[in-house]
N, C-alpha and C positions, 0 to 999 in steps of 0.2 A: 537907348544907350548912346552914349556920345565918346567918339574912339579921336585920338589925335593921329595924323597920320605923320611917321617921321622922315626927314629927309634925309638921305647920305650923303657926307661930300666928301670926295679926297681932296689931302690940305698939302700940297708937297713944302716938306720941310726942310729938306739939304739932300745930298749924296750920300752915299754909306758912308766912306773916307772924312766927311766931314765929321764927322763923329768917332771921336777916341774913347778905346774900352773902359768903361767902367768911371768916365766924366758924365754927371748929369749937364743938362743943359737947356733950357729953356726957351719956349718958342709961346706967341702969343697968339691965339686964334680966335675970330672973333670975342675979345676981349676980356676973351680969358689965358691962362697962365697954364702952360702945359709942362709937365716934364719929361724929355725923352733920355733914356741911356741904352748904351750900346753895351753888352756885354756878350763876350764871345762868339759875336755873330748873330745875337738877337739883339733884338731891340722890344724893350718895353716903354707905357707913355701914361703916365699918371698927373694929378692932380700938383700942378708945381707949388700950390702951398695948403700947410700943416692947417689940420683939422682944428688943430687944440687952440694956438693963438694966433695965426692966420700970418707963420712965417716960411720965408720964401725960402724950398726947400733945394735948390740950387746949389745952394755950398754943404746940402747935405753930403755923410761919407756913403758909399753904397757896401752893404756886408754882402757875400759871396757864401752860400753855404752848397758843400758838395753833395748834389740830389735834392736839391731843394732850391725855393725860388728866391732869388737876392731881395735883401731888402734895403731901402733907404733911411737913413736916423736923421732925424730933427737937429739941426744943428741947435737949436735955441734949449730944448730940454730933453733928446734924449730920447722920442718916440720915436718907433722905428713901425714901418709899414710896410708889407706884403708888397712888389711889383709885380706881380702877375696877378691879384686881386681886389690891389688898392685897401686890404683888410687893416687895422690898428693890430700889430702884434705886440706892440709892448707899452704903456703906458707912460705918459699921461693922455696921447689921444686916446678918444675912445670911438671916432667917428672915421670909415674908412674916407680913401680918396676914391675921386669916380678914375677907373681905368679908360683903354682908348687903344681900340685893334689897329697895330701899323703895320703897313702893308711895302712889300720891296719891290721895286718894278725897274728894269733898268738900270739898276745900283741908285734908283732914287727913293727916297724916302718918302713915304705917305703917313699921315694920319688919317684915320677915317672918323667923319665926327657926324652925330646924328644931331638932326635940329629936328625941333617938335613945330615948326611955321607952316 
């Protein structure tokens, strides 16, 4: 059997305070496109661009549902995606985004990203 074994890293990405509620925002980590938002005090980090045609989801709007997880809309056509799953809830994607556990430590902000090296 052949296993890959992954690595963890924390990526600090800003302060809490640098991040306003419910602004997505974009950080690039190993050369990839990450998106983080802050909403009431959590923060989620998803895939910063759209499954469907590979647009920078950045100036998406984020929808708020009360007991339920927010989601972000494609500003280009309208697909909106799960932030706490990274899942396609409404078409035309149909491919989720990979999520990405962030971690608070001293009012700073982490991403935690596995590398498979």
């Amino acid at each position: 059997m052949l296993y890959k074994v992954k690595k963890m890293e924390r990526v600090l990405v800003g302060f809490v305070d640098d991040f306003d509620d419910s602004v997505p925002e974009s950080v690039e980590i190993n050369d990839k496109l990450i998106l983080v938002v802050k909403i009431d005090d959590k923060f989620y980090a998803v895939d910063a661009i759209c499954t469907h045609q590979e647009v920078e989801l950045t100036d998406g709007k984020i929808l708020r549902f009360e007991g339920k997880c927010p989601q972000i809309v494609c500003p280009a056509h309208l697909g909106r995606f799960d932030l706490c799953t990274g899942k396609a809830v409404y078409k035309p994607p149909k491919k989720p985004l990979n999520t990405y556990e962030v971690e608070i430590n001293d009012n700073q902000v982490f991403i935690v990203i596995l590398d498979s090296d």
